[in-house]
GUFIMI-998943 format. One record per residue (C-alpha): x, y, z. Coordinates in steps of 0.05 Angstrom, whole numbers, plus 5000, padded with zeros to 4 digits. Example, Ala and Ser with C-alpha at 12.3 -4.5 7.8 and 13.67 -1.06 7.14 Angstrom:
<fitors>
{fitor {5246 4910 5156}}
{fitor {5273 4979 5143}}
</fitors>
This chain:
<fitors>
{fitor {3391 3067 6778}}
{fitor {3428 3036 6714}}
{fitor {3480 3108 6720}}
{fitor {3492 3083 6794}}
{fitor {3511 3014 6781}}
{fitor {3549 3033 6719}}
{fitor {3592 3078 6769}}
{fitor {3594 3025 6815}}
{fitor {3631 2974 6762}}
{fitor {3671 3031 6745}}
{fitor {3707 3045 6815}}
{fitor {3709 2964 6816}}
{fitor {3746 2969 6759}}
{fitor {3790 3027 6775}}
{fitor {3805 3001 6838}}
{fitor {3831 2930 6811}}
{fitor {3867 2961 6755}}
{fitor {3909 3009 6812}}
{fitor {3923 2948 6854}}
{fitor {3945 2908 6789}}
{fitor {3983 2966 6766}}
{fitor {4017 2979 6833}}
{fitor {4039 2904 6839}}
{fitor {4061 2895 6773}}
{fitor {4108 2974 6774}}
{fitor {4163 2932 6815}}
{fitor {4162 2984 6868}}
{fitor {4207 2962 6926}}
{fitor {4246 2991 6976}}
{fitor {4320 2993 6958}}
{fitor {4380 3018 6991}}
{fitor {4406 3085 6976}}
{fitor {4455 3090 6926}}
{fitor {4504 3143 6953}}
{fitor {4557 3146 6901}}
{fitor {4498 3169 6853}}
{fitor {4460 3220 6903}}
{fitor {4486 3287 6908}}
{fitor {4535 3307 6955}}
{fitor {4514 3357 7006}}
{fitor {4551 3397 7062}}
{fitor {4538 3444 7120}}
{fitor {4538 3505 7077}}
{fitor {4485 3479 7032}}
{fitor {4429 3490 7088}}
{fitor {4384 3548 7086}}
{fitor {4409 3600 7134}}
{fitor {4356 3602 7195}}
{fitor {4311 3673 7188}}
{fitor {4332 3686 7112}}
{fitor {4285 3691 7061}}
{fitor {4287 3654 6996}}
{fitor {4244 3678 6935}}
</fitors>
């Protein structure tokens, strides 16, 4: 009985330390920065059939 509460505190404790964590990361949706992502053309897609190893 004592190993089951003991577990029980522990996913309590997990569980407030992930939502703590998660709120505290500054984790946000921002815009995309598109003079820093990669530029990509029509050539750049995978050819439809091919096989890549």
């Amino acid at each position: 009985m004592i190993l089951l509460i003991l577990l029980l505190g522990l996913a309590i404790w997990a569980t407030v330390a992930t939502v703590v964590e998660v709120r505290r990361d500054g984790y946000r949706q921002t815009p995309t920065d598109w003079s820093r992502a990669a530029a990509r053309s029509v050539s750049d897609a995978p050819e439809a059939g091919h096989i890549y190893r």
